[in-house]
N, C-alpha and C positions, 0 to 999 in steps of 0.2 A: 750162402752168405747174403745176408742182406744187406739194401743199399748204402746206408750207411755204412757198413763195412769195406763196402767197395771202393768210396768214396774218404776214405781216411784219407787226410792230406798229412805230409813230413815236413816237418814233427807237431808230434800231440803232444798238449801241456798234461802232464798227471799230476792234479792237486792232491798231494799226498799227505795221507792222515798216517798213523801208525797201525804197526805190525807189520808182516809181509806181504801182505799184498799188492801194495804199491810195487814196490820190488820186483814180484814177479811178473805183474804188467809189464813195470818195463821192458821187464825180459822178453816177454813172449812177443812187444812190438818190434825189438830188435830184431830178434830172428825173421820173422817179416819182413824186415827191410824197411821198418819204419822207427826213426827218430825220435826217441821221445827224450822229454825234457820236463823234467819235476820241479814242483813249486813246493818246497816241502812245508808245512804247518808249524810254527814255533808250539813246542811243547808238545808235539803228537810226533813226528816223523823222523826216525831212528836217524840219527845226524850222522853215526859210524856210515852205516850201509847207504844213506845218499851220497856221499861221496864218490860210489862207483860211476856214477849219472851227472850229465850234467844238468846242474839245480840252480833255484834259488831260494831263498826262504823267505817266507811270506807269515804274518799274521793274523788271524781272523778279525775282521773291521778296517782291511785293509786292502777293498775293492780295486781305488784307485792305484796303488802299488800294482796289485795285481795285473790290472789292465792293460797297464802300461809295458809290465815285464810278459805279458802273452805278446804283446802284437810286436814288441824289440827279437823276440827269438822264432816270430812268425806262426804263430802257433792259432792257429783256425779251430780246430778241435781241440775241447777240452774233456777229462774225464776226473768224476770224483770218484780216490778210493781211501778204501785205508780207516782205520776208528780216529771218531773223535770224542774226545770229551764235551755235552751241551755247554759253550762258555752261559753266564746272564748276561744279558746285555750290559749292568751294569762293570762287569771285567772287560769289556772289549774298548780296544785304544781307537777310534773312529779318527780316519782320512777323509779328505775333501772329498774325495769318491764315493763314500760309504755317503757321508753325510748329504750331499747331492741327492741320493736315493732313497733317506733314509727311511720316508714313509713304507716303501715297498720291503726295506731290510725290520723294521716293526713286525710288518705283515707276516713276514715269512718266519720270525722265534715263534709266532702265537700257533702253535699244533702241534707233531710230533717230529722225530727229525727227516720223515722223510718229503714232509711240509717243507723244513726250514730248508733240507739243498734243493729241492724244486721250486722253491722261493727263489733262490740267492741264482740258482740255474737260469732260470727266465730273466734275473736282470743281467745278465753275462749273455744271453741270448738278444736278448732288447740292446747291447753295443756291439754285437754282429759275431759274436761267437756261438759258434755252434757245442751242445751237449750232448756227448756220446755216452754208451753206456759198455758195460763189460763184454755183452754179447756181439759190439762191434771193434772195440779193441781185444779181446785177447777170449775170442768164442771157444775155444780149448780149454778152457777153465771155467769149464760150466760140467756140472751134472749131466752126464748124459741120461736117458731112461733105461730104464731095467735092474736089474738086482747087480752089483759088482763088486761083492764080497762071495766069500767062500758060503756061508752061511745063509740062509734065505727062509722070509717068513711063512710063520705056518698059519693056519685059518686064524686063530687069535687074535695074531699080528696083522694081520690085514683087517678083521674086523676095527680093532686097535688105531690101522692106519684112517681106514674111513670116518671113524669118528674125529678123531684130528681133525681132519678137513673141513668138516661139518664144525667145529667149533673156529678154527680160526678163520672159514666163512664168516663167520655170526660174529666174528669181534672186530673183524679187519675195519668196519669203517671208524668204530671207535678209536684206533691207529695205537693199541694197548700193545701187542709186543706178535713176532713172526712164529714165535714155537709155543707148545705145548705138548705136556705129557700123558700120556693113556694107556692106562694099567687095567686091564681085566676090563675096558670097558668105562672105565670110573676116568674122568678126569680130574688128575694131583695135584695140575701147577702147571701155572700158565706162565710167559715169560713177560717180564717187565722191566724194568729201565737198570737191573742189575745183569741181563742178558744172559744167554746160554748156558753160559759156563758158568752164571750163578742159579740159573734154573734147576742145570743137571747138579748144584751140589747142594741147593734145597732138597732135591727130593733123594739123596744121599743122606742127608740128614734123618730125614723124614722116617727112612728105609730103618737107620740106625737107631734110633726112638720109638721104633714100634708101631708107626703112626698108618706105614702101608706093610700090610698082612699079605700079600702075593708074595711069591715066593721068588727069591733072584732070576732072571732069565725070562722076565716076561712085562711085558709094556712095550711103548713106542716111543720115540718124541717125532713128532712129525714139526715140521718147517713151511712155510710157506710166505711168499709174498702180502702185504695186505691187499685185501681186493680193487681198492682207487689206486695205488702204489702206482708212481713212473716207475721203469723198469729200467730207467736209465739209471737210478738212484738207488742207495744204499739196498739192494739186494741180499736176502739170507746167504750166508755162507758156512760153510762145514770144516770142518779138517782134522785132522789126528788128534789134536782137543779135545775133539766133538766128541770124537769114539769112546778115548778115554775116561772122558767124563760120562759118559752113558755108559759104560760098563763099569763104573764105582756107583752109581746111581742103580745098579742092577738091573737094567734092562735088556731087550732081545735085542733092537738096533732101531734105526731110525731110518725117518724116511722122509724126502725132499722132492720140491717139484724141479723135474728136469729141465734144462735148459732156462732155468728161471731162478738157479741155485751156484752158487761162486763153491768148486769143489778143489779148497786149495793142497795143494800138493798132493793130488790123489792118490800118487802111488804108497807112501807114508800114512794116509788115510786107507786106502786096503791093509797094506800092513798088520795096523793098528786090530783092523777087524776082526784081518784071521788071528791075532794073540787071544783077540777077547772071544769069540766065535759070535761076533755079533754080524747082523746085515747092515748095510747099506742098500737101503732102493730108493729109485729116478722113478718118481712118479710123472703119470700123465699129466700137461697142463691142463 
């Protein structure tokens, strides 16, 4: 466990975006024996299922709110999880807080989003909070290394996975997208701001129109953080999704760096694998 992990005070704020992830953060800091308390995001964070926690909600451009309701519920650690939608600056309601900093909140829209929360991070850090990341709230939900499906790749696939790497090397500082697909060696489709789940159902498409000639059962999508990336911030993540949609996409399986990979509900994620006989592998960072 690293320091920061050791070092989680009760309770952590989780700025919660949508889907489950948030969710099961909290989860995993309860069982812990750590407190947490969600700020949930108007328009992103599943209003049903915050309910179980205690929340409040919050809107983007709305620092000073923010501020104010971390330090009322004592909250020293914050973590960002969860999808958001990029608002434009021009949709965003701006507080006396936002506007106080606005030069720095400029700063942080102009790159990609994982610019924008390591912008908006550092001025949440510059008022005396501290930014954790997944591997210090909730490190059980991480990719471990090695193969953890039934299924496991053959030379191909691993040639397959190498070159992944070697390409989302070579794009990460551009901050273009965390995945990419490798079919025989050729790369298909790289991801972009429509994300995985529209990457794997591009080259579904693809597969369906003739456009790739391999044959079902063979390719990769490999995963990876960008190379400048904090690690504290928006992180690749996988899940029964992922599988799903790489086995309609006709692939062998996919492969993610461990300990550097959000693997939500794993068990449901092998699952998924052994229906499709696809692999999952935890690659070396």
């Amino acid at each position: 466990m690293n320091s920061a992990a050791s070092e989680l005070s009760s309770p952590v704020g989780v700025i919660a975006g949508g889907g489950a992830m948030p969710f099961a953060v909290a989860e995993s800091l309860s069982q812990r024996g750590i407190a947490p308390v969600l700020f949930a995001l108007r328009g992103a964070c599943d209003p049903d299922r915050v309910e179980r926690f205690r929340h409040h909600w919050i809107s983007v451009g709305q620092l000073g709110r923010a501020t104010k309701l971390f330090r009322s519920e004592g909250c020293r650690d914050l973590i960002f999880i969860g999808t958001l939608q990029r608002p434009a600056l021009s949709e965003i309601r701006l507080d006396w807080g936002t506007i106080r900093v606005l030069g720095r909140v400029f700063a942080a829209f102009r790159g990609g989003d994982d610019h924008l929360l390591s912008g908006i991070g550092r001025i949440l850090e510059q008022d005396g909070f501290r930014m954790v990341g997944i591997r210090d709230v909730a490190p059980d939900m991480l990719m471990p290394e090695g193969n953890i499906a039934r299924a496991a790749p053959d030379a191909a696939s691993v040639a397959d996975i190498a070159k992944g790497r070697q390409v989302l090397g070579a794009l990460g500082p551009f901050d273009i997208g965390q995945a990419v697909v490798v079919i025989d060696g050729h790369v298909v489709a790289v991801e972009d701001i429509e994300g995985t789940d529209g990457l794997l159902a591009r080259v579904a498409r693809l597969r369906e129109a003739g456009r790739i000639r391999a044959k079902a059962g063979r390719g990769v999508l490999v995963k990876a953080p960008k190379s400048s990336q904090d690690l504290r911030f928006d992180l690749p993540a996988v899940g029964a999704k992922t599988i799903e949609g790489a086995a309609r996409a006709g692939l062998a399986g996919i492969a993610v760096i461990a300990g550097h990979t959000i693997a939500a509900d794993a068990q449901a994620m092998i699952e998924a694998a052994g229906r499709a006989g696809l692999f999952i592998q935890g690659l070396p960072a």
